[in-house]
C-alpha positions as CSV (number, residue, x, y, z in Angstrom):
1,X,-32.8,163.1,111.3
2,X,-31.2,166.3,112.4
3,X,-30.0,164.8,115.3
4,X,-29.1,161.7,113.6
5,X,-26.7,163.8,111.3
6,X,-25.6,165.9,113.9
7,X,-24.7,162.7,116.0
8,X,-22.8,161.3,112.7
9,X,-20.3,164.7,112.1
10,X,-19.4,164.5,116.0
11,X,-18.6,160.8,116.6
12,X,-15.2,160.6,115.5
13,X,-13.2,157.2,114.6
14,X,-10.1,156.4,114.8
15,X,-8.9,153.9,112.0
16,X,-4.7,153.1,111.7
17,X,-3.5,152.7,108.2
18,X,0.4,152.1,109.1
19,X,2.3,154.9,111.1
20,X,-0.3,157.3,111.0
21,X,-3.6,158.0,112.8
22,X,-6.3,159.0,110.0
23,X,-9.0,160.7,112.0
24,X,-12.7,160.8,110.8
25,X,-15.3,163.0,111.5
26,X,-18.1,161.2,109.4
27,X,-20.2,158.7,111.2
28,X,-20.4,154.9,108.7
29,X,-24.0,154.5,109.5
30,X,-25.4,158.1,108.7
31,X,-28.2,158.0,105.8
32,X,-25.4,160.1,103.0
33,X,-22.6,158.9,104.8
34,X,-21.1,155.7,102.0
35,X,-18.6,153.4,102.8
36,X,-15.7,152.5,99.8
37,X,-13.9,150.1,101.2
38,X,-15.3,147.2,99.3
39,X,-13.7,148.9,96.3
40,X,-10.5,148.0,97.6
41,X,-8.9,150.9,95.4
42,X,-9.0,148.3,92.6
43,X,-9.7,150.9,89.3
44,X,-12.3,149.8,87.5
45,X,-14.9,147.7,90.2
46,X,-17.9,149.4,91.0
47,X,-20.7,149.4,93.1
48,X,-24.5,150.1,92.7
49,X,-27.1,151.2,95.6
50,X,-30.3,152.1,95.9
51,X,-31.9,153.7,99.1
52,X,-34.2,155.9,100.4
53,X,-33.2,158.8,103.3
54,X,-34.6,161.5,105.3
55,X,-33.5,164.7,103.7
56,X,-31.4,166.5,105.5
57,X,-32.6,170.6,106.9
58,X,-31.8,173.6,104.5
59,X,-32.1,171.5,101.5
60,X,-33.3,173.8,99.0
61,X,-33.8,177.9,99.5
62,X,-35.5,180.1,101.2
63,X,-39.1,180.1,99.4
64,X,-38.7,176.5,98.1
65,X,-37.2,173.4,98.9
66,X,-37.1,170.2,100.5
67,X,-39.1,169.7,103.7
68,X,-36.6,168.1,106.5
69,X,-37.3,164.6,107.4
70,X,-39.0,164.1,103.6
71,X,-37.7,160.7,101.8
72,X,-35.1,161.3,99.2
73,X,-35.2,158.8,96.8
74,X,-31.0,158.3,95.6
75,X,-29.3,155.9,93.1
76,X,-25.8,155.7,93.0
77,X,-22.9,154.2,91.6
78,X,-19.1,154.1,92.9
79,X,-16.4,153.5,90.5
80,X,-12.7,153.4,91.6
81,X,-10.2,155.4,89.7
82,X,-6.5,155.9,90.4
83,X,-7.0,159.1,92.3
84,X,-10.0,157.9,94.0
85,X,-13.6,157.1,94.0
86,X,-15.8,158.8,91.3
87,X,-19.4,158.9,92.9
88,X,-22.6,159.3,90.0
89,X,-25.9,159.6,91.3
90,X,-29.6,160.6,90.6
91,X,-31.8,161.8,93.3
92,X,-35.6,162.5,93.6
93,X,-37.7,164.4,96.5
94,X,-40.9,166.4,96.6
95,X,-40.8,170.4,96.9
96,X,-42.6,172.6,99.0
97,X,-42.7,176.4,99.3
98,X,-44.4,179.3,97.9
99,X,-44.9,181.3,95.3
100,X,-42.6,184.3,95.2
101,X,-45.3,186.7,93.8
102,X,-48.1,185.6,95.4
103,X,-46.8,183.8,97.9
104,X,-50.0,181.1,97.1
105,X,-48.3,177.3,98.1
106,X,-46.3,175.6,96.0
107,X,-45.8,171.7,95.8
108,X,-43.5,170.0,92.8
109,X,-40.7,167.0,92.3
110,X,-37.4,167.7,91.7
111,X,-35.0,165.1,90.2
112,X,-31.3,166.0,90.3
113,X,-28.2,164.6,88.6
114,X,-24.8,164.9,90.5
115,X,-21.3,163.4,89.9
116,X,-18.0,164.0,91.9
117,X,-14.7,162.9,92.4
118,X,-13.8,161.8,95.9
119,X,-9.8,161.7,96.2
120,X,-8.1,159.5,98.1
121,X,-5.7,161.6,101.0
122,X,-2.8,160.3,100.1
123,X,-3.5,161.6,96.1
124,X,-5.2,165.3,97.2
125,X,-1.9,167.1,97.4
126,X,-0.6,169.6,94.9
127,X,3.0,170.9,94.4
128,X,6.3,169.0,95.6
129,X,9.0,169.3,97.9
130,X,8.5,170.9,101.5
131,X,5.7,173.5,100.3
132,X,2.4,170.4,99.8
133,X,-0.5,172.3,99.8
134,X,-4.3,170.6,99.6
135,X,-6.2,172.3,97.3
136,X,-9.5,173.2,99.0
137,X,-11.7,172.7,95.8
138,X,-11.0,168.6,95.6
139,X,-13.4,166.6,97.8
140,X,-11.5,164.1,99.7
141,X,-12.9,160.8,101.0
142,X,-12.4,160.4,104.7
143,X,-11.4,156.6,106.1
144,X,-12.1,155.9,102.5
145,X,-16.0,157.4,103.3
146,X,-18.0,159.9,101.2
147,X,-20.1,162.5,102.6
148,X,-22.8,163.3,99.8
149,X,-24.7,165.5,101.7
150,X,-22.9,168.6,100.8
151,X,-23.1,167.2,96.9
152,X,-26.6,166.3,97.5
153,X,-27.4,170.1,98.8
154,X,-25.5,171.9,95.8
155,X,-26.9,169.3,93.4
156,X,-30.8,170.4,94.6
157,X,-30.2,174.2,95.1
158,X,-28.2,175.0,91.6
159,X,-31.6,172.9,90.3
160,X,-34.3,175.1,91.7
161,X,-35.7,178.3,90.5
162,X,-34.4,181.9,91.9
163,X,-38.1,182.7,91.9
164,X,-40.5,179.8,91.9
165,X,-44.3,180.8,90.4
166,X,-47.1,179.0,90.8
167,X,-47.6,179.9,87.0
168,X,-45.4,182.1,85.0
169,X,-48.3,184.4,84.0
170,X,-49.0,185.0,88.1
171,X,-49.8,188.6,88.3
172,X,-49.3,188.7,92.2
173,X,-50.5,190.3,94.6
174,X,-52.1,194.1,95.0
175,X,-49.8,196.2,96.1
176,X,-52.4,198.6,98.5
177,X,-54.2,196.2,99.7
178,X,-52.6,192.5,99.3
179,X,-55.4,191.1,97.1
180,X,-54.3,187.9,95.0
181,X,-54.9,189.5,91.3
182,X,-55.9,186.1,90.0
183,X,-58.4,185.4,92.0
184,X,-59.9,189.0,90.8
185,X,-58.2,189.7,87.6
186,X,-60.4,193.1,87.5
187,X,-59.5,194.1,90.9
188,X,-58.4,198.0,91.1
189,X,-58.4,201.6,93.4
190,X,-59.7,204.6,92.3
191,X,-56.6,206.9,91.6
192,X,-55.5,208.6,95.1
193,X,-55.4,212.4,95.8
194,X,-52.5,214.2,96.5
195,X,-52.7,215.7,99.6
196,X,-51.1,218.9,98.7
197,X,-53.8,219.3,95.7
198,X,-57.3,217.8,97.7
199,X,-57.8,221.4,98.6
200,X,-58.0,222.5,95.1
201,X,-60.9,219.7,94.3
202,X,-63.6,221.7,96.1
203,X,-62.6,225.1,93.9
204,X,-63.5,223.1,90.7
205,X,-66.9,222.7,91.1
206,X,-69.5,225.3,90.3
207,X,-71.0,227.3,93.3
208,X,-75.2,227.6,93.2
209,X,-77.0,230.6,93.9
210,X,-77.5,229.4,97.5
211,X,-73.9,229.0,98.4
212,X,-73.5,232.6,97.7
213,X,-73.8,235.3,101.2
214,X,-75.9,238.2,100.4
215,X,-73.3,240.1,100.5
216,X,-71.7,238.2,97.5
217,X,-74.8,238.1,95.9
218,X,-74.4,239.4,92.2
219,X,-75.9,242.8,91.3
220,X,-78.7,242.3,89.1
């Protein structure tokens, strides 16, 4: 899948629309990779689909996420609109990671909601006269295709937990010797010694008789 993906961002396409030579980095047959064309910038037609991909790698955090290569499960609808196409979708995958406490495995669904607004290039300009600047925050369809993956990775990592638990009452782990507390929910050390006072310990207890020399032998 990586490799499919990878493939898709470096095949570029060339497609003329008039004068100008629109260049595309997006590949039309990559899993997240949709196609608008069908639209035909018409507002108000839409389009349903239903499909199943390999999820993409880094989708989620660090300690949870989804595994690379696992099915997502996506439905979608595009809608045209004068600036563009407005994309609505809902996607499901299985999570994997570990607890952050812990660190025990974690396994859990996640179902995500996501909707964005993909603007057509010729409408993602802001300003007038010789100063046109694109404004970096709109998403812009490319060839008139949408990339979800980066709306797919946002939608699933805004959704997950800064610190996933196995339960929320998870005690953790030990910290002197790495013990899982829940498995041993009596589990404990005797108190440590400082160093600079173990000295002192053996001055506490009472001295017999015996331990005495004869010379420090008491006088009767």
């Amino acid at each position: 899948m990586v490799e499919a993906l990878a493939a898709g961002y470096s095949d570029r396409r060339i497609c003329r629309t008039g004068p100008e030579v629109n260049i595309s980095n997006l590949n039309p047959r990559a899993p997240l990779v949709l196609d608008t064309r069908e639209l035909g910038r018409r507002p108000g037609s839409m389009r349903e689909t239903t499909r199943t991909v390999s999820a993409p790698s880094d989708l989620g955090i660090d300690v949870l996420g989804v595994a690379e290569g696992a099915p997502v499960e996506l439905d979608l609808r595009l809608e045209a609109v004068m600036e563009g196409v407005l994309v609505t979708g809902t996607a499901r995958a299985n999570l994997t990671g570990e607890c952050a406490r812990c660190l025990e495995p974690i396994s859990d669904e996640i179902e995500v909601r996501f909707q964005e607004l993909f603007v057509y290039s010729d409408q993602a300009q802001v300003g007038s006269g010789d100063g046109v600047a694109e404004d970096d925050e709109v998403s812009m369809l490319e060839d008139d295709l949408v990339d979800l993956e980066p709306l797919l990775r946002d939608a699933v990592v805004l959704a997950l937990p800064f610190q996933p638990l196995c339960a929320q009452d998870c005690p953790g782990l030990c910290p002197e010797c790495g013990a899982r507390l829940a498995d041993d929910p009596e589990h404990a050390h005797e108190a440590a010694i400082d160093p600079r006072w173990a000295a002192l310990s053996t001055l506490s207890a009472p001295q017999s008789d015996d331990e005495f020399s004869p010379e420090q032998q008491p006088e009767q």
